[in-house]
Backbone bond lengths (Angstrom), bond angles and torsions (degrees), N, CA, C in turn:
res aa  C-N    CA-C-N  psi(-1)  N-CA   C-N-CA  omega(-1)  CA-C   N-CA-C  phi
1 X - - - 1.438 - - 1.527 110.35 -
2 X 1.481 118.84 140.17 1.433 102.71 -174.63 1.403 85.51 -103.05
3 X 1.502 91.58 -163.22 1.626 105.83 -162.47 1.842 100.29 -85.84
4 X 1.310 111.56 -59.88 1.646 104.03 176.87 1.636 115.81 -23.36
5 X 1.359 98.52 -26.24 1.719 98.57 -165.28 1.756 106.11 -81.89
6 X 1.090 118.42 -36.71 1.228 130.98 -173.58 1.363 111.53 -83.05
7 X 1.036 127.34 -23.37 1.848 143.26 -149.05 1.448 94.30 -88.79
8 X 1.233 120.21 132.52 1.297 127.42 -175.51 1.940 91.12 -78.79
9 X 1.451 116.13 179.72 1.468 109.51 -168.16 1.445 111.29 -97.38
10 X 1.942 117.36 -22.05 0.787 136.14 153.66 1.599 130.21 -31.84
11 X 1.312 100.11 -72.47 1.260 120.93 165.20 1.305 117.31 -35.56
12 X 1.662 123.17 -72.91 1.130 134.90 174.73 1.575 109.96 -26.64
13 X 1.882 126.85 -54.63 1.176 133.12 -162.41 1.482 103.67 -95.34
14 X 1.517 122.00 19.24 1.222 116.63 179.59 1.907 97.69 -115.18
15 X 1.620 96.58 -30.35 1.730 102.68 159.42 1.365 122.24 -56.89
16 X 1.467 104.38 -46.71 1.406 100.51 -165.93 1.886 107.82 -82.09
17 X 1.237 104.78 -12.27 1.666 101.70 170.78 1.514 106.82 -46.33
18 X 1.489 96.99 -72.60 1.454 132.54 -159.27 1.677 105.01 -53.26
19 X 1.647 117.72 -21.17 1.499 138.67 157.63 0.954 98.08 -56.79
20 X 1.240 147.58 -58.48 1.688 148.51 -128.26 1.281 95.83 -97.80
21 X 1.697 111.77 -59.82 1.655 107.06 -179.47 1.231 118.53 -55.69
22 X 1.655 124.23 -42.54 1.333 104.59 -170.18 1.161 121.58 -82.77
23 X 1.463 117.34 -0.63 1.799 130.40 167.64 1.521 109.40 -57.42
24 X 1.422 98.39 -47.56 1.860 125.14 -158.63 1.834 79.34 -79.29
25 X 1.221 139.02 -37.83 0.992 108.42 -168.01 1.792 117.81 -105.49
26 X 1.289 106.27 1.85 1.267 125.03 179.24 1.834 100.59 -79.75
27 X 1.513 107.75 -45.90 1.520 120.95 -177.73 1.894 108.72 -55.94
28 X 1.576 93.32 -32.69 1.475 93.38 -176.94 1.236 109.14 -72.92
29 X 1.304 128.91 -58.61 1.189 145.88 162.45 1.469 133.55 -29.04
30 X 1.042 106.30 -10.04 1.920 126.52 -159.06 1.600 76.87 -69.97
31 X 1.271 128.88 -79.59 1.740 136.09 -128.42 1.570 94.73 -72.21
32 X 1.496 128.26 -14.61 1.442 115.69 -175.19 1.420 106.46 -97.12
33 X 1.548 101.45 -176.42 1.599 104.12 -168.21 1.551 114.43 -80.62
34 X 1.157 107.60 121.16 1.672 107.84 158.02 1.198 106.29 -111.46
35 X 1.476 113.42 173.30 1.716 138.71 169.68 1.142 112.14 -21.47
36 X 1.437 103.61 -67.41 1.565 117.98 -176.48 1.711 118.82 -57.85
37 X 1.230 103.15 -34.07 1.697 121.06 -176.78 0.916 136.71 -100.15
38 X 1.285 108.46 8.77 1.888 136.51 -170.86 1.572 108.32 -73.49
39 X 1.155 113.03 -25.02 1.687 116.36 -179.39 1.296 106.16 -64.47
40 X 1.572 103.48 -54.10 1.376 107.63 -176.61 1.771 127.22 -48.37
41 X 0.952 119.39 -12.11 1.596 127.21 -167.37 1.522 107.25 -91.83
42 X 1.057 107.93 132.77 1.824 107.56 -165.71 1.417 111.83 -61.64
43 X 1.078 113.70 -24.99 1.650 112.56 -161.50 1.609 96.44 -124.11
44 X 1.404 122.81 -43.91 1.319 109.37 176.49 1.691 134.60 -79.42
45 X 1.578 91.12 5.23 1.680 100.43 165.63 1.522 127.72 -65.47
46 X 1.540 96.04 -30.13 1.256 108.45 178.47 2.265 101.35 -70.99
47 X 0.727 115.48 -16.06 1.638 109.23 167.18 1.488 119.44 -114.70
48 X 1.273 120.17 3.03 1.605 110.31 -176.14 1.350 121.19 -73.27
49 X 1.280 130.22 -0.10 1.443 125.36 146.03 1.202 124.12 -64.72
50 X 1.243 118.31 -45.41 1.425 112.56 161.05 1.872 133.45 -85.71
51 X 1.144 108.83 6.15 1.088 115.30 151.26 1.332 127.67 -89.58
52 X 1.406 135.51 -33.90 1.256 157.30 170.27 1.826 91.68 -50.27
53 X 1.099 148.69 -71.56 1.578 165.36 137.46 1.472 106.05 7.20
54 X 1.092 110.41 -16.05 1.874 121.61 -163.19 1.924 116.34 -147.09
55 X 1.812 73.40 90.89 1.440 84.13 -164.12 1.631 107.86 -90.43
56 X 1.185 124.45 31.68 1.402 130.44 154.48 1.655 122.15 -83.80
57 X 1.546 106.14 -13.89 1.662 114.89 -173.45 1.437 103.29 -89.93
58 X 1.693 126.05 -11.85 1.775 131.58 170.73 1.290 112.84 -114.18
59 X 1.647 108.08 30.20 1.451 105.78 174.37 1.518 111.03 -98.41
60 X 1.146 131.98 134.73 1.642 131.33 162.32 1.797 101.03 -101.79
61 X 1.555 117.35 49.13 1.816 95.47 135.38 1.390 107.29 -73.90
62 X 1.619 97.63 169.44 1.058 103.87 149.98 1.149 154.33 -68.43
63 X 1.140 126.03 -8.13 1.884 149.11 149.61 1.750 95.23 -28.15
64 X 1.958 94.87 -74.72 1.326 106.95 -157.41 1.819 121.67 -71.63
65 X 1.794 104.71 -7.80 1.311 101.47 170.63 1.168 122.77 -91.35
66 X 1.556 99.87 -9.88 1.604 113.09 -162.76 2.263 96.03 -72.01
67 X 1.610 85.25 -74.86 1.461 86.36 164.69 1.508 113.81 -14.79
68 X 1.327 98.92 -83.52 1.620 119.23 177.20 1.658 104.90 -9.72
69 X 1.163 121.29 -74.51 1.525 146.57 -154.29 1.348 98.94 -56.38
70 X 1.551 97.61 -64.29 1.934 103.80 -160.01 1.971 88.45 -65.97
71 X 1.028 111.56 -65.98 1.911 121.61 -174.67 1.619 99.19 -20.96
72 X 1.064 81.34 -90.38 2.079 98.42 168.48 1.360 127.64 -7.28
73 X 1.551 96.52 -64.87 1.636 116.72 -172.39 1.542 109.66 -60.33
74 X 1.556 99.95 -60.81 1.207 114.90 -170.22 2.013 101.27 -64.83
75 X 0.622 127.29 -79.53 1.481 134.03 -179.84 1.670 109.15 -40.73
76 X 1.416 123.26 -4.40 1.472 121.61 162.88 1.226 102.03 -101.61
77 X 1.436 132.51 -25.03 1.354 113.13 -174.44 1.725 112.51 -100.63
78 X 1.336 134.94 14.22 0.732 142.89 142.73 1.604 147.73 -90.74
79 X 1.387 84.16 139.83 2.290 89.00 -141.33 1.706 96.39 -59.50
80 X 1.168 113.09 102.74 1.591 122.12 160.85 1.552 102.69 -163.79
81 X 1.371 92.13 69.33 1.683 111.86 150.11 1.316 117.79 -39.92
82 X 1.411 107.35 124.12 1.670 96.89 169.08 1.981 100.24 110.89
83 X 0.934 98.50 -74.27 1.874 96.99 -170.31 1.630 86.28 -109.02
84 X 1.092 138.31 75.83 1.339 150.85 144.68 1.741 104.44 -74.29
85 X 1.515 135.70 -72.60 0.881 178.50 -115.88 1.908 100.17 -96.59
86 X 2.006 77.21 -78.07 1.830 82.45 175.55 1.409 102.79 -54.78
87 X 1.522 135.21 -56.54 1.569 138.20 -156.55 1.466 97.95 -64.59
88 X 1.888 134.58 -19.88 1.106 107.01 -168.72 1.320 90.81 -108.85
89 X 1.311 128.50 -17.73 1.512 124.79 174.16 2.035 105.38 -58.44
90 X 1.258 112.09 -35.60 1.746 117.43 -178.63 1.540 107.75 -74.56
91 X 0.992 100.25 -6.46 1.459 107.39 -172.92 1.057 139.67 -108.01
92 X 1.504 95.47 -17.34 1.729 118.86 165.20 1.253 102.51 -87.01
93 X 1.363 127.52 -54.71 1.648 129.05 162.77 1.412 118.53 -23.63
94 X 1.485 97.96 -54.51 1.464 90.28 -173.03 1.422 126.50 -96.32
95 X 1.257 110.61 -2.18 1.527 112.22 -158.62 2.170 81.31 -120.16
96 X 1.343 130.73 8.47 0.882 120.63 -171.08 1.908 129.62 55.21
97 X 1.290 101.84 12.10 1.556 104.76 151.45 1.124 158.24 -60.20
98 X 1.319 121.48 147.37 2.163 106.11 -171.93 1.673 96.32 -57.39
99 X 1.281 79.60 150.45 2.288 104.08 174.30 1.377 92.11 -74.56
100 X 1.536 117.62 -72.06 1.481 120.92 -163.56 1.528 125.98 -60.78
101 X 1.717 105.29 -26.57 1.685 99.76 -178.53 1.653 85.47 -94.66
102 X 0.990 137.78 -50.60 1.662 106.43 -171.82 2.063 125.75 -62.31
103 X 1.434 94.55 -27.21 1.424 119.46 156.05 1.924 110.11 -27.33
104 X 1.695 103.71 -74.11 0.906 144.56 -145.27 2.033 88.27 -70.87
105 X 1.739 92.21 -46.60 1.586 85.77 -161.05 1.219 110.13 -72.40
106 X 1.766 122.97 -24.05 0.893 132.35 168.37 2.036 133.49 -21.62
107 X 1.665 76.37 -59.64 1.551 104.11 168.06 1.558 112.68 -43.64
108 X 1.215 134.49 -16.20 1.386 128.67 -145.81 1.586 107.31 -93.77
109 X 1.492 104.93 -6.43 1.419 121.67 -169.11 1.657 88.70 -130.56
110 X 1.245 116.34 110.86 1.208 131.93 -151.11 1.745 100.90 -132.68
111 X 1.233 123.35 162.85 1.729 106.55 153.10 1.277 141.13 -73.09
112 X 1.401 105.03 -5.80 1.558 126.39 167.64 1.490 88.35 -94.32
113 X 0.982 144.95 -88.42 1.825 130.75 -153.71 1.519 125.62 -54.67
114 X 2.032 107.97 -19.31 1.083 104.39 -156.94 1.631 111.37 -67.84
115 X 1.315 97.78 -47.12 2.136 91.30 173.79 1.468 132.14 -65.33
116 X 1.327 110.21 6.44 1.587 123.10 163.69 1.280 128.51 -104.93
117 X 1.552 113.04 -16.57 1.572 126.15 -149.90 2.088 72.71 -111.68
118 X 1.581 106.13 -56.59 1.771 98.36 -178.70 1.406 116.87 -59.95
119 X 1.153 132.06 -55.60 1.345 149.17 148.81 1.859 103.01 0.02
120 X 1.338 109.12 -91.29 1.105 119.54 156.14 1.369 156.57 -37.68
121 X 1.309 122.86 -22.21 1.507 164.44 113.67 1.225 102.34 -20.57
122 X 1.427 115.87 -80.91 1.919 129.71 -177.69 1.581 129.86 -55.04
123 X 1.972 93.46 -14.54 1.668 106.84 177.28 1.383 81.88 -86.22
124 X 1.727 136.47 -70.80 1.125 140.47 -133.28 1.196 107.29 -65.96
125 X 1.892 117.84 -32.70 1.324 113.13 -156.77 1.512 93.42 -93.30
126 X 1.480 135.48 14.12 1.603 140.79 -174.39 1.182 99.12 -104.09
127 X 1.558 122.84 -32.62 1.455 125.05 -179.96 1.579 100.35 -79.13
128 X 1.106 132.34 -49.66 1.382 144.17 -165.05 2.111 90.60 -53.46
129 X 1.550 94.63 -85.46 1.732 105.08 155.43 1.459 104.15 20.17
130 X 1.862 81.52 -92.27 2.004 97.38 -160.30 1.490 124.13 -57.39
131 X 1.753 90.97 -33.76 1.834 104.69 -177.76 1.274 112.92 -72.81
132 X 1.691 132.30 -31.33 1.489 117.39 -174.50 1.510 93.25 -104.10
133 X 1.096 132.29 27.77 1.462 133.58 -177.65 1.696 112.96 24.65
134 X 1.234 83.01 83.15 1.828 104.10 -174.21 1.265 110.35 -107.67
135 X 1.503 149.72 130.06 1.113 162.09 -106.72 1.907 94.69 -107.45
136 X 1.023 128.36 113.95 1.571 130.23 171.98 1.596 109.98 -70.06
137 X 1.186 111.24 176.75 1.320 139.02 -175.24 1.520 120.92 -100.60
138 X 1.233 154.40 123.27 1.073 128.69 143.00 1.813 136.79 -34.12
139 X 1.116 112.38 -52.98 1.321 114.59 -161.32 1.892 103.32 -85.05
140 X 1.089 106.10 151.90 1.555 95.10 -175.18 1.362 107.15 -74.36
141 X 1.384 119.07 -46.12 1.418 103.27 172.98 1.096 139.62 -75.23
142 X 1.247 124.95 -13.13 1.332 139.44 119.65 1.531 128.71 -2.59
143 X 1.309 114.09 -64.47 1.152 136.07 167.44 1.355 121.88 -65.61
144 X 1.483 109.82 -50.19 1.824 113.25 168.70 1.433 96.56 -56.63
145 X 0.999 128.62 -69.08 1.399 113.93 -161.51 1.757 131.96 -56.84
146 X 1.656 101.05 -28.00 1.261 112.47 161.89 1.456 118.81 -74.94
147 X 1.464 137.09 -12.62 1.306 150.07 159.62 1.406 102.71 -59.63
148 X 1.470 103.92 -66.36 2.007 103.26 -171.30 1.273 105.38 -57.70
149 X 1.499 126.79 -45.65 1.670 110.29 -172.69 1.652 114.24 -83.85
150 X 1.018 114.45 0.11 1.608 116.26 164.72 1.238 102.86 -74.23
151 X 1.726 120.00 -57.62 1.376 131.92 -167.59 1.581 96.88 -59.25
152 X 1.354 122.48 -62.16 1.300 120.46 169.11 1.279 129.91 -6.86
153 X 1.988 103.75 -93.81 1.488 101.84 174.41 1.428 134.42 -37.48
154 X 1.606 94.40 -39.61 1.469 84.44 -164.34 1.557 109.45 -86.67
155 X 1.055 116.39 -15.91 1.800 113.01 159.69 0.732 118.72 -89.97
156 X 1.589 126.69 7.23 1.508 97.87 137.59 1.282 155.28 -95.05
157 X 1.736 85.15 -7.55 1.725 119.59 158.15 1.244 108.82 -52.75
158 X 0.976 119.58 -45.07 1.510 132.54 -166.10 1.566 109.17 -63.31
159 X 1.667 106.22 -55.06 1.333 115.99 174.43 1.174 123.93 -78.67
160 X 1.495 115.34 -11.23 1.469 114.58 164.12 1.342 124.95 -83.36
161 X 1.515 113.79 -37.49 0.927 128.82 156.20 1.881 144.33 -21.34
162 X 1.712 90.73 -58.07 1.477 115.39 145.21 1.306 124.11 -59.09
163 X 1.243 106.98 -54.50 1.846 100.01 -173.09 1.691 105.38 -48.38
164 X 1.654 78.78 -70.51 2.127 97.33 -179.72 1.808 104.94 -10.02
165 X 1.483 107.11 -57.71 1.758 115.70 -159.60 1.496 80.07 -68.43
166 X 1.435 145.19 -75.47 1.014 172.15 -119.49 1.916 78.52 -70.33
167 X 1.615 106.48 -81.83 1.403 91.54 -152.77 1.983 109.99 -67.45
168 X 1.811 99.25 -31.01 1.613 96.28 176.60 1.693 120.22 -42.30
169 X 2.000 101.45 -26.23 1.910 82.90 -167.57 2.012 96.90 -98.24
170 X 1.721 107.84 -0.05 1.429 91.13 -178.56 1.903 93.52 -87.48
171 X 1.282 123.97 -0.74 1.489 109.82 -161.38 1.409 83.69 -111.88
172 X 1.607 140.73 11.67 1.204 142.00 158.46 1.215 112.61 -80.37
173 X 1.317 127.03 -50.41 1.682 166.55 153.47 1.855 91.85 -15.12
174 X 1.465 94.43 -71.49 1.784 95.16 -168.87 0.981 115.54 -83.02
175 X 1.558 122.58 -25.02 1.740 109.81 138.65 1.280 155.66 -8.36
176 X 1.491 90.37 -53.04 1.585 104.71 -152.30 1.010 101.69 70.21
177 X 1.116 162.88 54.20 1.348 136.98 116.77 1.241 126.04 -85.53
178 X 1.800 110.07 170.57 1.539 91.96 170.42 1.421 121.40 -112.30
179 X 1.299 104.99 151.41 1.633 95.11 -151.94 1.815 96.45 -86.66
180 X 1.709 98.86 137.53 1.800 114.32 158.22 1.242 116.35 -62.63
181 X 0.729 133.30 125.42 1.850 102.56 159.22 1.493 113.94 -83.26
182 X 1.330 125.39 -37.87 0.926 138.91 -165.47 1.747 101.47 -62.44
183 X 1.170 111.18 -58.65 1.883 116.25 156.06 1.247 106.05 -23.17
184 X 1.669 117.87 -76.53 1.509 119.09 -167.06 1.071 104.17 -39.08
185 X 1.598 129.29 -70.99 1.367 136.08 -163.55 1.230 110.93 -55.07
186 X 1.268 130.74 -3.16 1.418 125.99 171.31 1.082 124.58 -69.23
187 X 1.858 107.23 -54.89 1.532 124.66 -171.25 1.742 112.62 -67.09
């Protein structure tokens, strides 16, 4: 007897969901680094033997995305053009985070986003500044730059923050479980 025959019909369309998502999320996933694709990356070829060795950097618990998220966020929205990449590649290593979701967040500061996403950052982190009455700078650039990495961290807390809830209640979702919230907000 094969299995179609036995399979209630239910069942079957609760398989084939759970097909769809992990396609939809495999499709998303294609352009970042995996195991297999680690050579390819300009700067992280030079370590993919020893990343390949460390199978905590291709894990999706939640431990390792969570890390992932806040690491990620924060380290893309702060102005250090250029070694974004290496700092989040050292950082998944060391702090035991996913390669691909901090990889991934990396991307979010792009050459098309970067003068809107900094821009924006440098208003927020001036408002942040004035409202917790935090000590200014003399020099103006000085000051821009201490604006963007204020504005920074904390949006990216912010945006990690969201995801984190975001992926904990969809990785509750494919569980089966039912999600606490009050739990989530704990961890």
């Amino acid at each position: 007897m094969k299995l179609a025959e036995i399979e209630p019909g239910y069942e079957r369309e609760i398989r084939a969901l759970r097909h769809v998502r992990i396609r939809r999320a495999k499709q998303f996933l294609r352009p970042l680094p995996r195991k297999a694709t680690l050579h390819r990356w300009p700067i992280l070829k030079w370590f993919a033997t020893a990343a390949r060795k460390r199978p905590y950097l291709w894990s999706f618990r939640i431990r390792e995305v969570s890390v992932a998220l806040y690491l990620g966020f924060v380290i893309a929205f702060l102005p250090l053009v250029g070694v974004q990449f290496v700092l989040a590649f050292l950082a998944a290593w060391a702090l035991r985070a996913n390669l691909p979701v901090i990889m991934g967040a990396q991307l979010t500061t792009n050459v098309f986003t970067m003068v809107p996403i900094y821009f924006t950052l440098n208003k927020f982190g001036t408002q942040l500044i004035g409202l917790l009455g935090l000590p200014s700078l003399e020099s103006q650039i000085g000051q821009g730059a201490y604006a963007t990495v204020i504005g920074g961290v904390v949006a990216g807390l912010l945006a990690a923050f969201a995801l984190d809830m975001v992926y904990r209640f969809l990785f509750a979702q494919a569980k089966k479980r039912p999600v606490n919230l009050k739990r989530m907000l704990k961890k």
